[in-house]
N, C-alpha and C positions, 0 to 999 in steps of 0.2 A: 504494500500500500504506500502510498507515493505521497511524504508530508510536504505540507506549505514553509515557507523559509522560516516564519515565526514560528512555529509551532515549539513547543517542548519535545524532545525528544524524550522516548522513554525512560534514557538513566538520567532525566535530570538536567542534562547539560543544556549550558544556554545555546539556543539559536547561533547560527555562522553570521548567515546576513538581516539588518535593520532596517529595516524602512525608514524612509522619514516624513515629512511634511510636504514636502515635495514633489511630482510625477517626474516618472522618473530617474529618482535619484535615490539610490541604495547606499550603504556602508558596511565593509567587510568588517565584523567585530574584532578578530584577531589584530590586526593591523590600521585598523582605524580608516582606512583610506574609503572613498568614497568613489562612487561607479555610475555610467551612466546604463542604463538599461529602458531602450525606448525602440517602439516598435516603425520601421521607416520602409514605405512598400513594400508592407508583408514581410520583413523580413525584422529579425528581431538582432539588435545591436546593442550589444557589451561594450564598455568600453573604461580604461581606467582613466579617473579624473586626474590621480597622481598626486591627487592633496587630502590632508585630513583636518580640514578647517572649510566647516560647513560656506562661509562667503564665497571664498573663492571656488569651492567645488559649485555652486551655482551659477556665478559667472562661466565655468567651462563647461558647462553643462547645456546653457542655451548657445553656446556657439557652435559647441560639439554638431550638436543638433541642428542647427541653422547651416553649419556647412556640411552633413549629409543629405540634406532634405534639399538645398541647392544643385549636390555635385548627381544626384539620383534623378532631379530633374535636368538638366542637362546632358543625358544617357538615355534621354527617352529613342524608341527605334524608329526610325523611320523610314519608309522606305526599302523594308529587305534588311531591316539593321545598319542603314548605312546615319550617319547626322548629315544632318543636312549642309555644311560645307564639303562633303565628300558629292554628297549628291547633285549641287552646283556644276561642282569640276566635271561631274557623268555628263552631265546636258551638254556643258558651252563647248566640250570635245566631241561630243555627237555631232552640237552643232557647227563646229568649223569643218569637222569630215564632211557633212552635209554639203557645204557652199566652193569645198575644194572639189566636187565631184564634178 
């Protein structure tokens, strides 16, 4: 049976990871450090803040986040998978073979 992260484990021992007030934003008990865990098109993303001082793991927490949700939209496919500056260069060399024929 598969427990939640707060949960008590049966001997007693405290929980690994804590939640906080925050979406979000987790803390590994052992080591103090705090993590970002947020779900970004369907895919779910770990990631360590690298600080144990709750301010600044919130500042790294929404940039974290703001430059995955950026770089994810920018990787959208288009076209066969290609971005659209590849798909540019496809046409204007179709179209110069076109007017050289």
């Amino acid at each position: 049976m598969k427990q939640s992260a707060n949960q008590q484990k049966p001997d007693g021992a405290k929980p690994v990871w804590q939640s906080t007030q925050y979406s979000n934003l987790i803390r590994y008990v052992p080591s103090g450090v705090f993590y970002a865990r947020a779900r970004i098109d369907g895919k779910l993303l770990w990631k360590s803040l690298k600080t144990d001082v709750l301010s600044v793991a919130k500042l790294r927490l929404a940039d974290i986040i703001k430059e995955k949700r950026e770089g994810s939209a920018s990787n959208l496919a288009v076209e066969g998978g290609r971005r659209p500056s590849e798909t540019c260069s496809k046409y204007s060399a179709t179209d110069s073979m076109l007017t050289l024929i």
